[in-house]
BAGU-695793 format. One record per residue: residue in three letters; x, y, z of N, C-alpha, C in turn. Coordinates in steps of 0.02 Angstrom, whole numbers, plus 50000, padded with zeros to 5 digits. Layout:
<sites>
SITE res nxx nyy nzz caxx cayy cazz cxx cyy czz
SITE ALA X Y Z X Y Z X Y Z
...
</sites>
This chain:
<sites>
SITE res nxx nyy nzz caxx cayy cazz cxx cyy czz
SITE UNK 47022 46551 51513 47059 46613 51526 47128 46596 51552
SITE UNK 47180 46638 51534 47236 46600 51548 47262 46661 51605
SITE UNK 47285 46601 51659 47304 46624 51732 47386 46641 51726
SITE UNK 47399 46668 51772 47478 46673 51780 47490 46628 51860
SITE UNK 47507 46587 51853 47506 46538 51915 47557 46583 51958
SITE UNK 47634 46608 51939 47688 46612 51964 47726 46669 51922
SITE UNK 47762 46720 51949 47774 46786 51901 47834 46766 51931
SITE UNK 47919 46744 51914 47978 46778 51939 48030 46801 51876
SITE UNK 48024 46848 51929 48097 46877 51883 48147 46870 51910
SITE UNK 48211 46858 51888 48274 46875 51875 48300 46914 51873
SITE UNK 48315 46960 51931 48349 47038 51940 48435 47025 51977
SITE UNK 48480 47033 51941 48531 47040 51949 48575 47065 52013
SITE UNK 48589 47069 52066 48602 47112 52148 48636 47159 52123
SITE UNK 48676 47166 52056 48718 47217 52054 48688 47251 51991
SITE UNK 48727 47313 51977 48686 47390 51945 48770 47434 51936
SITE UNK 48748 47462 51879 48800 47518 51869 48776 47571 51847
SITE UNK 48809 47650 51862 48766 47697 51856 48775 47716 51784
SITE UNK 48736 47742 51756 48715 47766 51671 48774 47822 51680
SITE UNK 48799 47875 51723 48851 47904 51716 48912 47870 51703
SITE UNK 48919 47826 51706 49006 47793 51720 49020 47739 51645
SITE UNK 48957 47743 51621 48949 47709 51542 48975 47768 51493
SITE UNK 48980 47800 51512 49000 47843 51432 49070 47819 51391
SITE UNK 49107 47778 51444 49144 47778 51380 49145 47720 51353
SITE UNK 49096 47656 51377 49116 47598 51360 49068 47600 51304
SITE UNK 49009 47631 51287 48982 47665 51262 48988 47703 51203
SITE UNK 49044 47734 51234 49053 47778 51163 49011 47824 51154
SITE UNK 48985 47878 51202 48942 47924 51194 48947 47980 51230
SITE UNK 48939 48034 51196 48963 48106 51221 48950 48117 51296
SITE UNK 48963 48177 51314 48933 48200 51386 48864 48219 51396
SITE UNK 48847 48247 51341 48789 48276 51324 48710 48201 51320
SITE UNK 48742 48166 51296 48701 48096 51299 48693 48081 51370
SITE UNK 48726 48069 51399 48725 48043 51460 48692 48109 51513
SITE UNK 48701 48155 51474 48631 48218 51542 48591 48207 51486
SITE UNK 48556 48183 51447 48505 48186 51435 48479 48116 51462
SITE UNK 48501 48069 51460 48510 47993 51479 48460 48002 51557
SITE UNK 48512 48035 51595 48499 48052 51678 48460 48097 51688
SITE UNK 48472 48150 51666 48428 48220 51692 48381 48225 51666
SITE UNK 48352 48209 51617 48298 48234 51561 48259 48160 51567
SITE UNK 48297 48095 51559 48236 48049 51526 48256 47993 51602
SITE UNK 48278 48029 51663 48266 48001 51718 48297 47915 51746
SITE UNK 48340 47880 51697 48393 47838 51700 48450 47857 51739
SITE UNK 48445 47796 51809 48518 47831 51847 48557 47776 51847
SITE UNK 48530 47700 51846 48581 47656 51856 48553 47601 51811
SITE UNK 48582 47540 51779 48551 47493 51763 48567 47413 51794
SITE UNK 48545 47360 51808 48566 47329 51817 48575 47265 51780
SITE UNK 48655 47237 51802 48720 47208 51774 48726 47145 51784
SITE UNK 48741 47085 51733 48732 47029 51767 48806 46992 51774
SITE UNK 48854 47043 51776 48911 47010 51762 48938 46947 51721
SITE UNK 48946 46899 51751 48975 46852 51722 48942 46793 51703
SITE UNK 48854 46830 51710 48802 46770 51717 48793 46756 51636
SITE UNK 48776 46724 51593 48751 46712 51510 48648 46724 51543
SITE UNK 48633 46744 51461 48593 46734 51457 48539 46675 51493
SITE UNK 48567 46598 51481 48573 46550 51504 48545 46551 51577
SITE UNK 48600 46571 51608 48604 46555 51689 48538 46612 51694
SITE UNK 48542 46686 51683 48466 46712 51697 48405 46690 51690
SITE UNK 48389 46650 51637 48351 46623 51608 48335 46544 51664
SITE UNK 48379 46522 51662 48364 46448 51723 48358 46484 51790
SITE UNK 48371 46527 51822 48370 46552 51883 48292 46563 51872
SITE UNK 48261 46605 51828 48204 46633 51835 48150 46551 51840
SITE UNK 48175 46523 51797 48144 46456 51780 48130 46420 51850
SITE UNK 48204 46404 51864 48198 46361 51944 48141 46388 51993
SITE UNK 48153 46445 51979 48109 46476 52056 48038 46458 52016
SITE UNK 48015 46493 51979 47954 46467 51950 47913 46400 51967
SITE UNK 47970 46339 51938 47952 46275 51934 47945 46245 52024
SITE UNK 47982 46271 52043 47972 46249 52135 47924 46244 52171
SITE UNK 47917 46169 52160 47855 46131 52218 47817 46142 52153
SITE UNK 47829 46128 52107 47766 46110 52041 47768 46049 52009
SITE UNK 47726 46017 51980 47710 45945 51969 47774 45980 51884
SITE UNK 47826 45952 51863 47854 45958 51791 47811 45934 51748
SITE UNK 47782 45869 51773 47769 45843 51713 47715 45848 51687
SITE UNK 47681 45917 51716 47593 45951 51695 47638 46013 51646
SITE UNK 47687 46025 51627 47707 46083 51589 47715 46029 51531
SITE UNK 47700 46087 51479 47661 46048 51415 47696 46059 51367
SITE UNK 47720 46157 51379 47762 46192 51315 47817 46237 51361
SITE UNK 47871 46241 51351 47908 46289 51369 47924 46339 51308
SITE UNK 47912 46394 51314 47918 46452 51276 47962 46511 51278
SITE UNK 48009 46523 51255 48074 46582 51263 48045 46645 51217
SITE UNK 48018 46701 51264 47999 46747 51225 48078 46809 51218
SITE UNK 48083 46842 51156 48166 46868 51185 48160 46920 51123
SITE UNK 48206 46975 51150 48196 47041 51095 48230 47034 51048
SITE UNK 48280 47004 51055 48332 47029 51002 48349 46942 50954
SITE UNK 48327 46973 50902 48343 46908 50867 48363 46834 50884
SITE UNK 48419 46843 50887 48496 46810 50888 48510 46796 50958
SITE UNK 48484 46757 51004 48516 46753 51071 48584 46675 51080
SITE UNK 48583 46654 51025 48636 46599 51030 48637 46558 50965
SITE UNK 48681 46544 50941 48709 46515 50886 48670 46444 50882
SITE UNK 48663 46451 50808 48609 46401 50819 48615 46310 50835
SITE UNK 48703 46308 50830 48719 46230 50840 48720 46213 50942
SITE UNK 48699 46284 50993 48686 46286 51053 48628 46229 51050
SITE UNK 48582 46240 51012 48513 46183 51020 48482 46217 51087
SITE UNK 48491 46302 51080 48458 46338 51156 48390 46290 51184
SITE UNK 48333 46297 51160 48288 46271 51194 48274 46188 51214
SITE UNK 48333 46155 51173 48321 46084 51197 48371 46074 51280
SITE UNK 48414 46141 51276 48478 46148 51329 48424 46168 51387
SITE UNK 48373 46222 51367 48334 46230 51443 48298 46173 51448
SITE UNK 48257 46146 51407 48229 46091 51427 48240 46072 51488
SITE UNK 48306 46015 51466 48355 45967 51491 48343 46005 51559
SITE UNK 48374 46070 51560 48420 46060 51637 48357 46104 51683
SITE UNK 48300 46113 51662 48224 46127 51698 48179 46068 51705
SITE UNK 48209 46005 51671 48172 45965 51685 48111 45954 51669
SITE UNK 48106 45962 51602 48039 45972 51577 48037 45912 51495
SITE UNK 48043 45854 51528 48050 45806 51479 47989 45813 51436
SITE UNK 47916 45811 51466 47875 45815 51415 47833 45873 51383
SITE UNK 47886 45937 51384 47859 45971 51353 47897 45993 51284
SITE UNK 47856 46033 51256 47856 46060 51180 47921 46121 51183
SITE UNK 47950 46151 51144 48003 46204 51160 48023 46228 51099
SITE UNK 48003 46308 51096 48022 46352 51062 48045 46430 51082
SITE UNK 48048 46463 51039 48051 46518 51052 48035 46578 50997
SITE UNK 48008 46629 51037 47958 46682 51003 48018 46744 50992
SITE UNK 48020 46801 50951 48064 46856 50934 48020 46882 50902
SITE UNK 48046 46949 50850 48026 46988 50798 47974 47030 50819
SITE UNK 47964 47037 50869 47919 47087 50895 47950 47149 50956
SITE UNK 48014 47149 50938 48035 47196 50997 48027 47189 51057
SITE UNK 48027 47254 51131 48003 47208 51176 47925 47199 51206
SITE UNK 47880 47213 51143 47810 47170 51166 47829 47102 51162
SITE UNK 47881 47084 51141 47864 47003 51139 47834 46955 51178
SITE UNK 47863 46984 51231 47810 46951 51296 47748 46965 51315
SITE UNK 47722 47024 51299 47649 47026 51316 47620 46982 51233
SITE UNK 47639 46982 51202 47624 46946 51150 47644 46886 51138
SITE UNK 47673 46858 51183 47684 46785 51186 47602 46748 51234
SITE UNK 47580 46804 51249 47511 46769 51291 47465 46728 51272
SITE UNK 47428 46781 51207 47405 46722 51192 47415 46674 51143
SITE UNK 47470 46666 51140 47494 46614 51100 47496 46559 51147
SITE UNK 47525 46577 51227 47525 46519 51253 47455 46493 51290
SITE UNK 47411 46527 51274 47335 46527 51293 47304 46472 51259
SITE UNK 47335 46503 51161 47298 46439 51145 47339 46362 51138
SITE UNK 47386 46383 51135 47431 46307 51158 47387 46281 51201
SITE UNK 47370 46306 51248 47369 46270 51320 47272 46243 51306
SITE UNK 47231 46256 51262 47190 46264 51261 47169 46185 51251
SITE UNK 47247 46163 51218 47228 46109 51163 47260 46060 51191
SITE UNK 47275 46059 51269 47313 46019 51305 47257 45977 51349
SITE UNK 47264 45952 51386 47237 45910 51446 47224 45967 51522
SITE UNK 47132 45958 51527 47147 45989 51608 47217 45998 51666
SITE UNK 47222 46056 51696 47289 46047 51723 47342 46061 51691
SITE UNK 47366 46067 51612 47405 46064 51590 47437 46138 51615
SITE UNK 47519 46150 51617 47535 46203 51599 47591 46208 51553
SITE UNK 47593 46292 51544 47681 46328 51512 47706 46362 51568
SITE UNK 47769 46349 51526 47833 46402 51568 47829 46450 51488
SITE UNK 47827 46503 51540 47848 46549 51470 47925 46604 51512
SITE UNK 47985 46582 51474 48040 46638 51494 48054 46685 51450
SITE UNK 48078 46735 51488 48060 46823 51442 48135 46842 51458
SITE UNK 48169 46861 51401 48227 46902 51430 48292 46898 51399
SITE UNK 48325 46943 51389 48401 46915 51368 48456 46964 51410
SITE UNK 48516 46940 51405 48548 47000 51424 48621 47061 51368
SITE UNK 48615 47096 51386 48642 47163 51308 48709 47126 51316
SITE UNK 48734 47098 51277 48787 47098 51249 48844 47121 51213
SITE UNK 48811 47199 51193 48868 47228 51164 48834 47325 51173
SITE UNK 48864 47328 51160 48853 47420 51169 48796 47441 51105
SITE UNK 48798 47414 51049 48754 47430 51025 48682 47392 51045
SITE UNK 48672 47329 51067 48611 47319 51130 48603 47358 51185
SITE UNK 48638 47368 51204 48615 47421 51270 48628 47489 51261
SITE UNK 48630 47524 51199 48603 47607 51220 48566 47621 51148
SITE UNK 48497 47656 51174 48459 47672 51102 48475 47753 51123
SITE UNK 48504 47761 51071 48524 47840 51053 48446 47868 51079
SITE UNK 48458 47925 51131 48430 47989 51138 48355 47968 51168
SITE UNK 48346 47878 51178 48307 47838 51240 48302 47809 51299
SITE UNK 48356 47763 51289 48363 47730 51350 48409 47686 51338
SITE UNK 48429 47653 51386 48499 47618 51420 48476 47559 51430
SITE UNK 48504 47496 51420 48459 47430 51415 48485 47394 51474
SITE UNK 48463 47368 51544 48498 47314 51602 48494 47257 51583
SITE UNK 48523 47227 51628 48513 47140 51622 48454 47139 51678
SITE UNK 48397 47076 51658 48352 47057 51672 48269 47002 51643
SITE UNK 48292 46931 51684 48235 46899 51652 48199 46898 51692
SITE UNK 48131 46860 51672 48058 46834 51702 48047 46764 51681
SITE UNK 48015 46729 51714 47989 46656 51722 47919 46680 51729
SITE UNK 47842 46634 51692 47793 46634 51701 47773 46582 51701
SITE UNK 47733 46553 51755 47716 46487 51749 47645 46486 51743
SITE UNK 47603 46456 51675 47536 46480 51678 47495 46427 51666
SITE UNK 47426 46434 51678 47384 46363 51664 47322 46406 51650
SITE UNK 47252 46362 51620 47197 46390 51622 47158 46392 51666
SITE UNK 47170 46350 51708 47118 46337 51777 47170 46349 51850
SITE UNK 47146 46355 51885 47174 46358 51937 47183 46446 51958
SITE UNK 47217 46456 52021 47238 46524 52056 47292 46554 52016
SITE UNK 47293 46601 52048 47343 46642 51984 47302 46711 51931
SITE UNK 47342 46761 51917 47327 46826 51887 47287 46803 51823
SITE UNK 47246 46832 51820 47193 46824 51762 47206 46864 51716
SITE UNK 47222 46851 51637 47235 46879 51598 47154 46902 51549
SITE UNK 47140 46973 51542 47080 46972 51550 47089 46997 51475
SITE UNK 47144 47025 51461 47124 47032 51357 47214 47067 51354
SITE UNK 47244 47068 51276 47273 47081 51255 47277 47118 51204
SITE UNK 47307 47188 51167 47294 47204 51121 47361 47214 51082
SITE UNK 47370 47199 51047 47428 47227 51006 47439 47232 50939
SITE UNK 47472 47294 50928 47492 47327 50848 47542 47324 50830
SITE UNK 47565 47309 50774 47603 47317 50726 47621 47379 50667
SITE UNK 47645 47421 50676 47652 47472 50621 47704 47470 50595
SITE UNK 47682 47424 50514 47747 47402 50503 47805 47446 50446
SITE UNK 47777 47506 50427 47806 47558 50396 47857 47581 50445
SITE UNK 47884 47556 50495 47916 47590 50553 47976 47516 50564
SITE UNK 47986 47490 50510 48024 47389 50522 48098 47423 50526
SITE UNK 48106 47466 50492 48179 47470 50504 48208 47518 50571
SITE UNK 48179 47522 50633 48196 47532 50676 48263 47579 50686
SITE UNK 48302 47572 50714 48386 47616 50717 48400 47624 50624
SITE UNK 48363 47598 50587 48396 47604 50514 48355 47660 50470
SITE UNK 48311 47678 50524 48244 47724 50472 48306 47787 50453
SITE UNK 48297 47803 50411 48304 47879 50374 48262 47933 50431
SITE UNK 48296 47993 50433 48257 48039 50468 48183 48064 50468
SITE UNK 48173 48064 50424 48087 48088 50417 48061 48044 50432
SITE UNK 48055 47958 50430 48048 47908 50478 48040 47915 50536
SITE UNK 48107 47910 50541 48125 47927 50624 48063 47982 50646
SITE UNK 48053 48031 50621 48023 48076 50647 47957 48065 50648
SITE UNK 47936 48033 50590 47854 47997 50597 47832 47976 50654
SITE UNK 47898 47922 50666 47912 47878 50724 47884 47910 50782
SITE UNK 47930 47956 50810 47940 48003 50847 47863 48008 50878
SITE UNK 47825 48055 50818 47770 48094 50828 47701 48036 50839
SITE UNK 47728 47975 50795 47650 47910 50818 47674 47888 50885
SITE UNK 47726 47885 50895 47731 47845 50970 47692 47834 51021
SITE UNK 47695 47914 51054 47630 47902 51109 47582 47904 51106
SITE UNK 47552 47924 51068 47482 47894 51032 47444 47866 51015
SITE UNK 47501 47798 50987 47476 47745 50974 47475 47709 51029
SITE UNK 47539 47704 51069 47548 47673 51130 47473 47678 51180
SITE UNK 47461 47764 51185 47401 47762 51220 47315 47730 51206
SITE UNK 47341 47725 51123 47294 47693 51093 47259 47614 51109
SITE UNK 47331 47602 51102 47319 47503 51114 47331 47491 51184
SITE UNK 47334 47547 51244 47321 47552 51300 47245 47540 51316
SITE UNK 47208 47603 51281 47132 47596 51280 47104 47538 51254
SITE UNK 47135 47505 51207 47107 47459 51161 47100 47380 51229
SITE UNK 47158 47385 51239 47150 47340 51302 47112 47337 51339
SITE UNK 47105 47398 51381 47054 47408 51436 46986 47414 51415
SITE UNK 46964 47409 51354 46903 47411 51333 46879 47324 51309
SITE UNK 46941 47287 51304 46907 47224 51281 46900 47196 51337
SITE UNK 46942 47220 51390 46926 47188 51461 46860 47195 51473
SITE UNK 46830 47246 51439 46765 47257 51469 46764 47306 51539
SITE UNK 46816 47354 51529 46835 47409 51575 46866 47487 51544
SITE UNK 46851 47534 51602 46876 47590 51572 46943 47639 51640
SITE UNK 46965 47683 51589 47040 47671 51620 47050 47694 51686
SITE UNK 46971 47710 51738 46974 47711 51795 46985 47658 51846
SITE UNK 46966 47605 51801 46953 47538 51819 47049 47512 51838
SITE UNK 47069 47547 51804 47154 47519 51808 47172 47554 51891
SITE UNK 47203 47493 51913 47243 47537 51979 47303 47560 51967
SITE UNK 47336 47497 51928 47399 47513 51910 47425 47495 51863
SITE UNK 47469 47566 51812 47483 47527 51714 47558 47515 51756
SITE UNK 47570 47458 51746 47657 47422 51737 47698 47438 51657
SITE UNK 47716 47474 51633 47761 47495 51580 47817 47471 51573
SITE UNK 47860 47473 51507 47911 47449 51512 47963 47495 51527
SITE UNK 48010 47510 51552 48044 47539 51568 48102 47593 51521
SITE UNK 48074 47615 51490 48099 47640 51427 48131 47694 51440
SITE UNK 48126 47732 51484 48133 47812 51500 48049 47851 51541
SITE UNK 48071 47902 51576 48015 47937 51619 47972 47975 51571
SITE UNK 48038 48032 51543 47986 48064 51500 47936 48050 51439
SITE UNK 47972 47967 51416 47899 47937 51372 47844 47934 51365
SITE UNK 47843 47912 51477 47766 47889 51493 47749 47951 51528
SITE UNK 47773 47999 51540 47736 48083 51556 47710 48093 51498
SITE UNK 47735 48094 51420 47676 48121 51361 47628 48058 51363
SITE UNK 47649 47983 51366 47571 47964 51370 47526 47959 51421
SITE UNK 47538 47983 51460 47513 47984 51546 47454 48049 51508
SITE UNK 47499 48130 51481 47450 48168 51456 47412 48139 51402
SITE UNK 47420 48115 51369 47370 48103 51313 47290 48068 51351
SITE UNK 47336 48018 51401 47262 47995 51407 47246 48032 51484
SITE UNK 47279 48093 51489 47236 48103 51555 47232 48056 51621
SITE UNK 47288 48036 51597 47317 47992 51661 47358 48016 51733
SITE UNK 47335 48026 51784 47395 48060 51813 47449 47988 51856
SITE UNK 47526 48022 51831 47588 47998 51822 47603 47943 51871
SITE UNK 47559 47973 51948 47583 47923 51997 47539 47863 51989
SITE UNK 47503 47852 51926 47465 47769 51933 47503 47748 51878
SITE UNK 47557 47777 51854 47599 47728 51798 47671 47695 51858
SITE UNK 47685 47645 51874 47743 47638 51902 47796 47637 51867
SITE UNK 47822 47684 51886 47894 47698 51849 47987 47690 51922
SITE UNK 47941 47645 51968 47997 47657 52023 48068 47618 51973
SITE UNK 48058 47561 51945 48097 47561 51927 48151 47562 51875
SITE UNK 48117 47630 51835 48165 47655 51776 48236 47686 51790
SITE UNK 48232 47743 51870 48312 47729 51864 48347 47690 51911
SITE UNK 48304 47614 51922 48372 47553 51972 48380 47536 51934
SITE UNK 48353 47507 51873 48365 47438 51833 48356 47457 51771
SITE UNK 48365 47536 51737 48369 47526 51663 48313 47467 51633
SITE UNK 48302 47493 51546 48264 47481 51530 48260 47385 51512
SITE UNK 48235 47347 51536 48278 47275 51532 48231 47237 51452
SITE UNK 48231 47265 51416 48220 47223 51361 48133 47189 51364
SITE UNK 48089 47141 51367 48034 47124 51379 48020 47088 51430
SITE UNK 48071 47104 51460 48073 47072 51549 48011 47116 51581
SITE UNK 48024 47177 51569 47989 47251 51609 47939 47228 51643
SITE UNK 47880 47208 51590 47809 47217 51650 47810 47167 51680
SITE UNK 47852 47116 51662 47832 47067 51740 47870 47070 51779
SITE UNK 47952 47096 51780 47989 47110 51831 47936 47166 51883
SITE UNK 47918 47213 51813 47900 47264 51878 47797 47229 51905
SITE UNK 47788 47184 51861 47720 47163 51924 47760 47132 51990
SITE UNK 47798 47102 51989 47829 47070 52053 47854 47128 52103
SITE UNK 47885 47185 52073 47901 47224 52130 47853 47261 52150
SITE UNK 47813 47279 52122 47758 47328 52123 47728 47298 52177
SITE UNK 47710 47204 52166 47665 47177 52201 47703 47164 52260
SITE UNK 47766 47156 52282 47829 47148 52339 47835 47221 52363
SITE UNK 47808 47268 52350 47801 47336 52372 47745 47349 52401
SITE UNK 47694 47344 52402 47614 47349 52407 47580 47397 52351
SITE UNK 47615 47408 52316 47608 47437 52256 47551 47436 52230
SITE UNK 47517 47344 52199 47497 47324 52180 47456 47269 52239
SITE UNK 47401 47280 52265 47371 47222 52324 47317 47188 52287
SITE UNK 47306 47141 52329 47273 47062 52288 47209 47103 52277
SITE UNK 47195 47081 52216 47121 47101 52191 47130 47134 52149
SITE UNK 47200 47188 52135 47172 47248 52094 47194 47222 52017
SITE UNK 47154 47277 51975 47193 47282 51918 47234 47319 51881
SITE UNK 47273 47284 51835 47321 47327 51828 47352 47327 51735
SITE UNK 47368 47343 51716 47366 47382 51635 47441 47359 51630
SITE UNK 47456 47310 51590 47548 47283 51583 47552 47310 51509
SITE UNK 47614 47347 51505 47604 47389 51420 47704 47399 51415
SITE UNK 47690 47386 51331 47756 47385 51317 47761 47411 51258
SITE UNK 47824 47452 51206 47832 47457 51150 47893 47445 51136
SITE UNK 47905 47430 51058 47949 47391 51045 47967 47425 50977
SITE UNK 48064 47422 50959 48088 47451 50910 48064 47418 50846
SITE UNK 48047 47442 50798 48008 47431 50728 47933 47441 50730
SITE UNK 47889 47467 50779 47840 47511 50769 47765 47461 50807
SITE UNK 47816 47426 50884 47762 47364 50911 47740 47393 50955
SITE UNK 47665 47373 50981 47650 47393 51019 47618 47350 51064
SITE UNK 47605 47340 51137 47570 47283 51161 47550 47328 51234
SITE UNK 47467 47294 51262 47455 47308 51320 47410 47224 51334
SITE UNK 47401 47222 51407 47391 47172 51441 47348 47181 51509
SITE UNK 47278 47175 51510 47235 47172 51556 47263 47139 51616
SITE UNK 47263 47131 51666 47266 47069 51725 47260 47087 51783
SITE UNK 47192 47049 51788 47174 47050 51859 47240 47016 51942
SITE UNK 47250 47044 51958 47290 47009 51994 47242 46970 52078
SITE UNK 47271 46910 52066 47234 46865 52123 47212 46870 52195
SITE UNK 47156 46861 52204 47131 46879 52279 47182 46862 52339
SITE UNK 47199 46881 52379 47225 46833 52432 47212 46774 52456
SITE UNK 47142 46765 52444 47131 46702 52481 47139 46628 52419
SITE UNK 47145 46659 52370 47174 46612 52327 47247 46573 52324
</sites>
């Protein structure tokens, strides 16, 4: 079963408010009250002058601290958006190097929107399966918006800067990943490019399905959705997870949504930024479980069982 030894994220100190974007943006007045007032986005946060890069090793460092390097086996870059660096960068041989992770493996995962990261799990599950007792991954999640058309999905949400570091093994202490489910609906690939009646398909499967491969999760866990203390979502907008909150008869205050309007929606950073605050809040206390769920542009869907670790572990 694959553990989460170490959850950090990479949250930026600074934030700008979703009002003061309209014009860098390029988007009416009317966008921006629906942005704020309606789908509950007040600020996102900004990483200034940091690259992708530097988020990405920050989350890493803290992770790797006071850990044996040379038990990490694979380092793994899970990331939404295609294209995070030109390909003569040699990105993953560059984190390697400066994480210190001479003997491990290094790639990176995309094409799944931002489930990528709950769907990078078990991939690094079975990597790790085929390693040596002890062995672990780093798995880093995250990029930051680079241009205005990354950071605003018309008439959704507003995208922040924000990564995660996971440091995971099969044995040992650490959050228990107890099942994964995820869909693909791939009549839905062209994302921002669908034609309207698309779009509108879109629209109408969304929460549905979302709530679907919610259940689908919590049932391979071998649990039902009372059993959840707390679903961690991605940060997409409020009013998303109010229609799937109704569908499944969920009531709103066991979805954490504290931080949809500090930190905007951050790409597939979400559920583990927000297990860390949730769990730095008391949000989330040792023992419980909790429902990590994400959807992603071109028609992805992902949820994530995990027990989170006793205290005395």
């Amino acid at each position: 079963m694959l553990r989460l030894r170490r959850v950090t994220p990479f949250i930026p100190p600074h934030s700008t408010a979703v009002a003061d974007l309209r014009e860098s943006l390029a988007v009416s007045e009317s966008e921006i009250r629906l942005l704020t007032r309606f789908l509950g986005l007040e600020r996102i946060v900004t990483a200034g002058g940091l690259s992708t890069l530097d988020m990405l090793l920050a989350a890493g460092q803290e992770a790797l601290a006071g850990e044996d390097r040379s038990l990490v086996r694979h380092l793994v870059h899970a990331h939404t958006v295609q294209h995070v660096a030109p390909p003569a960068l040699r990105w993953m041989d560059v984190l390697r190097e400066k994480l210190g992770l001479d003997g491990a493996g290094a790639f990176s995962m995309s094409h799944q929107g931002c489930v990528i990261s709950l769907a990078a799990l078990p991939v690094v599950e079975a990597l790790l399966a085929a390693e040596p007792a002890g062995s672990t991954a780093l798995l880093l999640i995250g990029e930051k918006a680079l241009s205005p058309v990354m950071q605003h999905i018309p008439g959704t949400s507003v995208l922040g800067d924000a990564t995660a570091a996971v440091l995971a093994g099969l044995d040992g202490p650490g959050d228990a990943v107890l099942s994964v489910a995820h869909r693909t609906l791939g009549e839905f690939h062209q994302a921002a490019n669908m034609d309207e009646e698309l779009q509108r398909r879109y629209r109408v499967a969304y929460a549905p399905t979302l709530a679907e491969v919610m259940v689908e999760a919590v049932r391979a866990a071998g649990l039902g959705l009372d059993d959840i203390d707390l679903v961690l979502p991605h940060n997409v907008n409020r009013y998303s997870w109010s229609t799937t909150a109704r569908i499944l008869d969920l009531p709103l205050e066991r979805i954490y949504l504290e931080n949809v309007p500090k930190t905007g929606h951050c790409f597939c950073a979400d559920p583990f930024m927000n297990l860390s605050t949730a769990r730095a809040e008391n949000a989330v206390r040792p023992g419980e479980t909790v429902l990590m769920v994400s959807a992603g542009q071109g028609g992805t869907f992902a949820a994530a069982v995990v027990g989170t670790a006793a205290r005395e572990e």
